[in-house]
Structures are given as structure tokens and as C-alpha cells.
Steps between C-alpha positions, in 0.01 A plus 500: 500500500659851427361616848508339833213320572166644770267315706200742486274468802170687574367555838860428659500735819368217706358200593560206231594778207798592738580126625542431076730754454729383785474143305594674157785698675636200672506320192718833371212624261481882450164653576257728412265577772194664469223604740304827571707619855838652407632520835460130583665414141812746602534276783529165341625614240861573695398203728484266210814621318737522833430162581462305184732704256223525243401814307131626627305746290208605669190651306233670703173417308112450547446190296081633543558772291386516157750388215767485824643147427619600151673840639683298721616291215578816275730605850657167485591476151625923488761328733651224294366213739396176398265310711564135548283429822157663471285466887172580480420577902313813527140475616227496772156389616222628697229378783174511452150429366531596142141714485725701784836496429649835322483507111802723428680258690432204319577679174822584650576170614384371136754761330749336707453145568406486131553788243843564645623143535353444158656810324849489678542066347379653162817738511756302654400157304533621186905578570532148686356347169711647304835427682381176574503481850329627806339430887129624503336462836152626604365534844183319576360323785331196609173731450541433131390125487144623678225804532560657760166697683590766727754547306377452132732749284788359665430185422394574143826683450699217589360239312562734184859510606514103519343425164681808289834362635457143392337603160834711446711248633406268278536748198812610597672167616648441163680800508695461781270689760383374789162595667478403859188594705565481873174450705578562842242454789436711865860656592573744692590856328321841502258364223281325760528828698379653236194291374383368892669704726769390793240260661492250206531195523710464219784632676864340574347160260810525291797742469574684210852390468426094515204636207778679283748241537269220387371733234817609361654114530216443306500726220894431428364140482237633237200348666173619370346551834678508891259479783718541825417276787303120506186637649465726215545275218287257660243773502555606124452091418229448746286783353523364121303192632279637691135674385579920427153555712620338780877642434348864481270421834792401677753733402218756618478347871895537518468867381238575768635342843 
């Protein structure tokens, strides 16, 4: 490659975006990190490149915004930098019944979760075809082998991201890219803080670190989809056998406790 090669990674301030960096860095990838809170980026960033000896771009950005993953792109490529690892992490949910639940924020989390996700693999894949190599991963979640009520968007969202990635990943397999969908389930980072509040009882189920380790292990092994933890892939199997009605009711009970 004429250029040293990026891992590009969205929603990398915390929680599992942050604990796949570390994994990239270790593994003596550069990165580009991207996420909408400068100051916390400015931080990493010199964390990240003290202690691993990588180069670390950072790129403030609000993936939500219209047209937002393809100026990020046109920033990446005004800089001469080829991106080999593409992470897909940004997103969020919301609680709630859906009649209640704030509109403008479930077209924000749709931009996101979706739009941006979608938008940003357009850009980048394109390049990793035509080189003839690359590392795509997208962030899902166990939510995307069920409906979720309570938390319905969410859920939705997810499911998209599951069944995009292995449509592409089987498009794109024959030129050299590799599209790995990791499909983590409860762990603990400010996402759950976010959607439930501190009293969930998601929190502490797994740590973001043992969910990025497995993930990234994962994608280098070009595995079509990584679902950290036994009790989780016994729930993504169990649920394929089981009636969606009673799926949905139960996955409903859960959300309400």
C-alpha cells in the first residue's frame, strides 16, 4: 500500500468502541477514531499512542447528521489514509412503550444505527474491493436475532445490521473482504446507562474488554458472526427454534421486571 494502513472505528470514546481500539493498537494497527466528544478522543488519543506506539487520528464527528458518514470519508481520504480495518460501533437504544417513546429520537438512533453504518461500509468497501483486502466489522447485538417490545427500534435496528452484514459479506468474500458482525449480549458500558438507567439489570453481565477481544479474535479469523459468551449464543440458537410470538412475549417480560 503507498500509505500506512488505518483501523477506522466509530463510537470509540468508550465502552466496547474503546476496548476494540486497544485490541487494534495492541495488534500495532494505526487508528482512526471517531466519536462526537473531542475532549475524551484527545485523551485516548495520547493514551493509545504512548502505550502502544501506534499512530491515532482522532475525528470528532456526529455520525446522526445528515450526509456525515461520507464527510468523514472525504476527511479521511484529503489525508492520504487507507483504511484496512473498518468498525462499525456507534449506536444506541431507548426504553419504552413505542406509542410513548420520543420520535426524534428514534430517527436519530435510525440515522445512526442504520443510515450511518450503512453509508460509512458504502465508502470504505469500495477501496477494500479494490485493493483486495480488508476487516469490516459491524456492531450488533443479541437483540438482532428477536423483536424486541419495550424496546422495538432498537431491536429493529439491529436486526438490519445483522442481515446487511451477511448479505455484504457474502458479496464481498471473493474479493478478499471480510464482513464480521459481532452480536454481543448485556455488558456493562454507558450504553445500558443510557437506554435503562444505572438500576438495570443488565449491568456488570459482561465486560467490554472480554466483548472486544472475542470480537476482534473473531473478525481476524473472518467469521461471519461472533456472539461473546455461551449463554448468549445459546440464546441466539434457542430463539431460532422457538415460536416468534412466544419469543416476542418473553423477551417483553425480561424488558419489564
Amino acid at each position: 500500500m503507498p500509505f500506512p494502513a488505518y483501523a477506522l472505528i466509530t463510537g470509540s470514546s468508550s465502552g466496547i468502541g474503546l476496548e476494540l481500539a486497544k485490541q487494534c493498537a495492541t495488534n500495532k494497527r494505526n487508528l482512526i477514531l471517531v466519536a462526537r466528544r473531542n475532549d475524551a478522543l484527545q485523551h485516548i488519543q495520547k493514551e493509545l499512542a504512548e502505550k502502544f506506539g501506534v499512530d491515532v487520528v482522532i475525528m470528532p464527528h456526529d455520525l446522526s447528521k445528515p450526509h456525515a458518514a461520507k464527510e468523514l470519508h472525504d476527511m479521511i481520504l484529503s489525508r492520504g489514509l487507507v483504511v484496512d480495518v473498518l468498525i462499525n460501533n456507534a449506536g444506541f437504544g431507548d426504553y419504552g412503550m413505542f406509542v410513548e417513546t420520543d420520535l426524534e429520537k428514534e430517527m436519530n438512533m435510525i440515522d445512526l444505527n442504520v443510515k450511518a453504518l450503512t453509508e460509512l461500509t458504502k465508502h470504505v468497501s469500495k477501496g477494500m474491493k479494490a485493493r483486495g483486502s480488508g476487516y469490516i466489522m459491524n456492531v450488533a447485538s443479541t437483540a438482532a436475532f428477536q423483536p424486541g417490545p419495550l424496546m422495538a427500534v432498537y431491536f429493529a435496528t439491529k436486526a438490519y445490521v445483522l442481515s446487511f452484514s451477511e448479505a455484504i459479506g457474502n458479496e464481498l468474500a471473493p474479493f478478499g473482504v471480510s464482513v464480521t458482525t459481532l452480536c454481543p449480549g448485556p455488558t456493562n458500558t454507558a450504553f445500558q446507562d443510557r437506554a435503562f438507567g444505572n438500576d438495570s439489570f443488565f449491568k456488570g453481565a459482561m465486560t467490554p474488554e472480554a466483548v472486544a477481544r472475542i470480537g476482534y479474535e473473531g473478525m481476524m479469523k473472518k467469521k461471519s458472526v461472533v456472539i461473546p459468551g455461551l449463554k448468549n449464543k445459546l440464546l441466539a440458537f434457542s430463539v431460532r427454534l422457538t415460536p416468534r410470538k412466544m419469543v416476542t412475549a418473553v423477551a417483553r417480560r425480561m424488558f419489564e421486571r
